[in-house]
C-alpha positions in Angstrom: -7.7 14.1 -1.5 -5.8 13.2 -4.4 -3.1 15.8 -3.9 -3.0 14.1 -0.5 -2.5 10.9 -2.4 0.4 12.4 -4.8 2.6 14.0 -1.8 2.2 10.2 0.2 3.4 8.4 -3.1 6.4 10.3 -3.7 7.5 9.6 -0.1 10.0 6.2 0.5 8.3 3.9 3.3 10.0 0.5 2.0 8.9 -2.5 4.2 10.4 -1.8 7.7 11.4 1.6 6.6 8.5 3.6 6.8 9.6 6.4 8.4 9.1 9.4 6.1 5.4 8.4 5.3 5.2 8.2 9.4 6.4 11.4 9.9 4.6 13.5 7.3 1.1 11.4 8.2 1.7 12.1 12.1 2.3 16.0 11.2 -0.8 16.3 9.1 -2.9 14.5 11.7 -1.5 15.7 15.1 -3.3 18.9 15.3 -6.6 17.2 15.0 -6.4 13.9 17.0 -6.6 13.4 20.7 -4.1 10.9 21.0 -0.8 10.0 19.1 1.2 6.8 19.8 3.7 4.5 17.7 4.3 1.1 19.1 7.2 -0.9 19.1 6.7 -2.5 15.4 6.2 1.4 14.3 2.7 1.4 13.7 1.1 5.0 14.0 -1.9 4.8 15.9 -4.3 7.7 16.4 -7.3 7.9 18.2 -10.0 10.6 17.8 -13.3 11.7 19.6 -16.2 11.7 18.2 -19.8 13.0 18.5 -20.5 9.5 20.3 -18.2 7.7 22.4 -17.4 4.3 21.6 -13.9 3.7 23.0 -12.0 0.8 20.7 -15.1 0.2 18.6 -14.1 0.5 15.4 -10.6 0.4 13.9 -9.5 1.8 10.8 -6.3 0.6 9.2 -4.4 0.9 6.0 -0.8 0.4 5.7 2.1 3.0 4.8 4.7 0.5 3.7 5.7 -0.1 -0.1 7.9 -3.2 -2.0 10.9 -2.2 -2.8 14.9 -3.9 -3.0 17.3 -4.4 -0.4 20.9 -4.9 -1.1 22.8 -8.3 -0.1 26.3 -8.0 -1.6 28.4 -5.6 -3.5 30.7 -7.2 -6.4 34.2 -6.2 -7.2 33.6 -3.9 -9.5 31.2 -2.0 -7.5 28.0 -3.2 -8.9 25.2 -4.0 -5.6 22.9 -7.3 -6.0 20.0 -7.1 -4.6 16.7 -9.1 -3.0 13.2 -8.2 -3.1 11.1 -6.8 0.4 7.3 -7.7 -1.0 6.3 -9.5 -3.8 8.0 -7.9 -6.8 7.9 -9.3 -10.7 11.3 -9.5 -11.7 10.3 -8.6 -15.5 9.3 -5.2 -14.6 13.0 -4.6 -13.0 15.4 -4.0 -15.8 16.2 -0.2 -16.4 14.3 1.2 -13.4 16.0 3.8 -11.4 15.9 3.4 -7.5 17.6 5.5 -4.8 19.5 3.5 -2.2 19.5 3.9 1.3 19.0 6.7 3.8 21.6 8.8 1.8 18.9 8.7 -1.2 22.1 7.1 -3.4 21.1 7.3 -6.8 20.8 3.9 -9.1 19.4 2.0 -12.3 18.8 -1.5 -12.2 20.9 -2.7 -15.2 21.2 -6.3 -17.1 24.0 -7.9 -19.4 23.3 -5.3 -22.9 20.6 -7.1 -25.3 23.2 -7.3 -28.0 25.7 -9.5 -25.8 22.7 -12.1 -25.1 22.2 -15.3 -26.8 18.7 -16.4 -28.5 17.9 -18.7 -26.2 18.5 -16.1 -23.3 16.4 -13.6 -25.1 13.6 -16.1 -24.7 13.9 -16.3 -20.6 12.9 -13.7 -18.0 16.2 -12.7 -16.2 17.1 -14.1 -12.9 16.9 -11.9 -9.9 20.6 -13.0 -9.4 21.7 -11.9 -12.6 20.5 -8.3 -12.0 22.7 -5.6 -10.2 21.9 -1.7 -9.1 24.4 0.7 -10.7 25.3 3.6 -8.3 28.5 4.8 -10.6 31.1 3.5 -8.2 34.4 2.5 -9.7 34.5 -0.6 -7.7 33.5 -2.0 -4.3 35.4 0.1 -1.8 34.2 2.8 -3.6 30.5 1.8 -3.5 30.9 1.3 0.0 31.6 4.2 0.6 28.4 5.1 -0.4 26.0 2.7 0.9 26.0 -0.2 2.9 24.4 -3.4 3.1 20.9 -4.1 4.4 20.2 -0.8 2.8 16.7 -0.8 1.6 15.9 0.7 -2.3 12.8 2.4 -3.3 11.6 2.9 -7.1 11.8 6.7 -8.6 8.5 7.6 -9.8 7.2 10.6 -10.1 2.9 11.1 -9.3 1.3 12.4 -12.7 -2.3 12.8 -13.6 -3.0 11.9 -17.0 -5.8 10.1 -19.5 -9.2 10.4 -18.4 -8.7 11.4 -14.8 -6.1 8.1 -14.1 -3.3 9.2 -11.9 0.2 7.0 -12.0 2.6 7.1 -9.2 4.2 4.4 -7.1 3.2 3.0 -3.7 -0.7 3.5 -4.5 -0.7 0.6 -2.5 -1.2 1.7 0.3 -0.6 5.0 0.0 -4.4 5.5 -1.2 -5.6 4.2 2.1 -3.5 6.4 4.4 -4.9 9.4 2.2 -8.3 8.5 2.8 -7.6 8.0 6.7 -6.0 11.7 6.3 -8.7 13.0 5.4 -10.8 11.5 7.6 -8.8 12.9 10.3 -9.4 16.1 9.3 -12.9 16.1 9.3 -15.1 15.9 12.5 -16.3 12.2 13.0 -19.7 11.4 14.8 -17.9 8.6 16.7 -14.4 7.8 18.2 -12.0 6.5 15.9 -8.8 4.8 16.1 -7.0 4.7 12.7 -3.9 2.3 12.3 -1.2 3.5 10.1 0.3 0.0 9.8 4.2 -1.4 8.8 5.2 -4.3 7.1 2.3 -5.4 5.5 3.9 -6.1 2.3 5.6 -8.5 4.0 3.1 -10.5 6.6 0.8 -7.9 7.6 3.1 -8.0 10.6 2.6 -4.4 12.1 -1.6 -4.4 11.9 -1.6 -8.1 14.0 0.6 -6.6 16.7 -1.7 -3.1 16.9 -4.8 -4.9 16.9 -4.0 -7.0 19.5 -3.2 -4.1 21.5 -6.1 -2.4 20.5 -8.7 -5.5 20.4 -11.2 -3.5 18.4 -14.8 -4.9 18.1 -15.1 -4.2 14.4 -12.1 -3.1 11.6 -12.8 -1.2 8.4 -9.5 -1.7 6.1 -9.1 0.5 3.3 -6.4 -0.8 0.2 -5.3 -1.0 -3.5 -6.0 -4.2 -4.8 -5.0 -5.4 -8.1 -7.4 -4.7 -11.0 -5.8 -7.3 -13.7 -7.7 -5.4 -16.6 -5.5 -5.9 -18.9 -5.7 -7.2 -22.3 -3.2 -9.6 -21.6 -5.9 -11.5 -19.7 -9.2 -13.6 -19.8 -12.3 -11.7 -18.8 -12.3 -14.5 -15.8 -9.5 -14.1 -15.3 -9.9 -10.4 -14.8 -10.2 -9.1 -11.2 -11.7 -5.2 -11.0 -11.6 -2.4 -13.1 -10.6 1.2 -12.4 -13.4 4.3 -12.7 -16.2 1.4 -12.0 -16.4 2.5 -7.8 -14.6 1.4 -4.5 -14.3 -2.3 -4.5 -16.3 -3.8 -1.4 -14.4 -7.2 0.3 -16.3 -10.5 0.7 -13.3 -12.4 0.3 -9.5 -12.7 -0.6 -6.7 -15.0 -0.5 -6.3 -14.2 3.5 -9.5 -14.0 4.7 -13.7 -14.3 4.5 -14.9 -11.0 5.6 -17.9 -10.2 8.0 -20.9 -10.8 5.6 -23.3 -8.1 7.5 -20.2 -5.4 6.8 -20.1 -6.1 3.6 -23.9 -6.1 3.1 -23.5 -2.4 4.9 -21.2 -0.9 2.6 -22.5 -2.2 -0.1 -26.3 -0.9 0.9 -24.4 2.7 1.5 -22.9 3.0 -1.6 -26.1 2.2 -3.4 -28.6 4.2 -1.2 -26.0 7.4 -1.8 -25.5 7.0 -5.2 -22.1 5.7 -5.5 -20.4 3.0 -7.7 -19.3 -0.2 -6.8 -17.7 -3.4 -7.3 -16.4 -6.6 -6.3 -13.8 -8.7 -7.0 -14.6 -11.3 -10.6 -11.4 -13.3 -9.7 -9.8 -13.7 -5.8 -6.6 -13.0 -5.6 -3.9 -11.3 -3.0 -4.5 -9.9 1.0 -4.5 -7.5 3.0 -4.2 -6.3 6.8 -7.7 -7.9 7.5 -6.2 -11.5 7.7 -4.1 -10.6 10.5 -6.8 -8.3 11.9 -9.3 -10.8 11.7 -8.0 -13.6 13.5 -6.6 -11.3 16.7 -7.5 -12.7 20.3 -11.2 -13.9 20.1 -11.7 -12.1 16.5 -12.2 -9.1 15.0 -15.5 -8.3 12.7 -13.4 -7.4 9.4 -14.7 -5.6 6.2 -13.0 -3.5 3.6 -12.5 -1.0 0.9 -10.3 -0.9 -2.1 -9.2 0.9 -5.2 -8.5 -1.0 -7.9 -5.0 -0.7 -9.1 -3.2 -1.5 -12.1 0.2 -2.7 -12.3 0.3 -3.4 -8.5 3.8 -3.4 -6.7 5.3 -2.0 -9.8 7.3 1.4 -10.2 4.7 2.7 -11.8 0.9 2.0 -10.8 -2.2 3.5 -12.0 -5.6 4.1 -10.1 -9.0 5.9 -11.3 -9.0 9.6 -9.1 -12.4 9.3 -8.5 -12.3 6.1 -7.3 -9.7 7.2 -4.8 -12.1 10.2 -3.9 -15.3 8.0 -3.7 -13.4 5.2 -1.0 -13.3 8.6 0.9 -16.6 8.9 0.6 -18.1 5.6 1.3 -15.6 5.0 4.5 -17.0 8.0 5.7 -20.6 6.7 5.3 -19.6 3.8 7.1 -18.2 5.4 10.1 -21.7 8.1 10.6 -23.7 4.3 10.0 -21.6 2.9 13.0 -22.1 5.5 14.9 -26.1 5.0 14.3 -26.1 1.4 15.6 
């Protein structure tokens, strides 16, 4: 499982630009599915028989997509500005190195030198618009030479177990779904399946609206990274999970009220089987379940997560055994859907 996790995180799969996590899920998977499809958004959407047949039944659905930068202008002196695709903190930014487009372009993220700043700009986070990628390029026409723009950036991190069994890599979100969804896969399953690899979610949950619509699914089991906010930096209430405490089971979230019976399933599971849990102290963020939710007539939505630190940052950190026990508990739901 988790070196599933590490080779998914060190893959690029920007918003829109998910290809490589696409193509290396759709290898792993395509030997042990019976049917695999990508739409026209890009989702990748397998289906698998099970010991029961239950057609569209049950969906699961976690997304491959990751923030990252996307380049709007290059200045004379070859320096690229940039937006943000996802919600991004600008204060994490400064000094990161990024790769730039297809070509993999090599970059930092650089800011006007500390030394050269006044006191009063000291005391201010930086403006997006006063940051800029540095690829080495002399000046403009050299730059563009090199990349162009539109092209998307992803963060350089590299997927490193360390502490008490914490692993830090980027893209945890989601990447820690499509593991678990991997591995289900690979596994024989007492019930048909379809399992949504979504796009864009970072950015609208746009790809899982368009595949549940074409799916209509009776019930959807999402499976995320949600953000843990353990920090000392915050108020216990203010706090929102914490990692190594157990999968953390979805009433509710900033997109959506999730299906209260669900919920009361998965919860019931992990406690008859011996597994940790937890729920959310403080609501915050989404996921693919608000667009799932609210397809056609409505889809029966209910969801598991690992709490992450430092979400949507370069570097993120999740609990491994969390990550190994939402494995676990998703397959307990799928044998207790195939019971009803």
């Amino acid at each position: 499982m988790i070196e599933t996790l590490k080779m998914l995180c060190a893959l690029s799969g920007v918003s829109s630009h998910e290809d490589q996590v696409r193509d290396y899920i759709r290898q792993r998977v395509e030997p042990h599915a019976d049917s695999v499809r990508v739409d026209a958004l890009g989702n990748l959407i397998v289906f698998k028989r099970g010991t029961k047949a239950a057609g569209n039944r049950l969906m699961l659905c976690a997304h491959m997509d990751e923030v990252g930068l996307i380049v709007k202008s290059v200045t004379d002196e070859g320096y690229l500005k940039f937006g943000c695709v996802g919600g991004i903190d600008r204060r994490i930014l400064l000094g990161k190195r990024v790769t730039v487009g297809e070509k993999a372009i090599p970059g930092v993220i650089g800011l006007k030198a500390i030394h050269l700043t006044t006191a009063e700009e000291r005391k201010n986070v930086p403006k997006l618009t006063d940051l800029y990628i540095d690829i080495g390029a002399k000046n403009q026409d050299e730059a563009l030479t090199q990349v162009e723009l539109g092209d998307v950036c992803t963060f350089v991190s590299d997927a490193v177990e360390f502490g008490g069994g914490m692993l830090k890599a980027k893209a945890i979100d989601d990447r820690v779904g499509c593991a678990v969804m991997v591995k289900l896969l690979e596994e024989d399953l007492p019930m048909d399946c379809t399992f949504v690899f979504s796009v864009m979610e970072e950015v609208g949950a746009r790809g899982a609206f368009g595949a549940a619509f074409g799916l209509t699914p009776e019930t959807a089991l999402v499976l995320e990274g949600t953000t843990s906010a353990d920090t000392p930096a915050l108020k216990p209430e203010r706090q929102v999970c914490w990692p190594g405490q157990g999968p953390v089971l979805s009433w509710m979230d900033g997109g959506a009220i999730y299906d209260r019976e669900l919920f009361e399933l998965l919860r019931d599971l992990a406690e008859k089987n011996g597994l940790p849990w937890q729920m959310k102290h403080y609501l915050s963020g989404g996921t693919d379940g608000q667009a799932i939710q609210r397809t056609k007539a409505g889809v029966r939505v209910s969801g598991i997560s690992a709490a992450v630190r430092y979400l949507h940052a370069p570097n993120s950190v999740c609990s491994i055994s969390d990550a190994e026990q939402m494995l676990v508990l998703a397959r307990l739901f799928i044998q207790a859907m195939a019971e009803r």
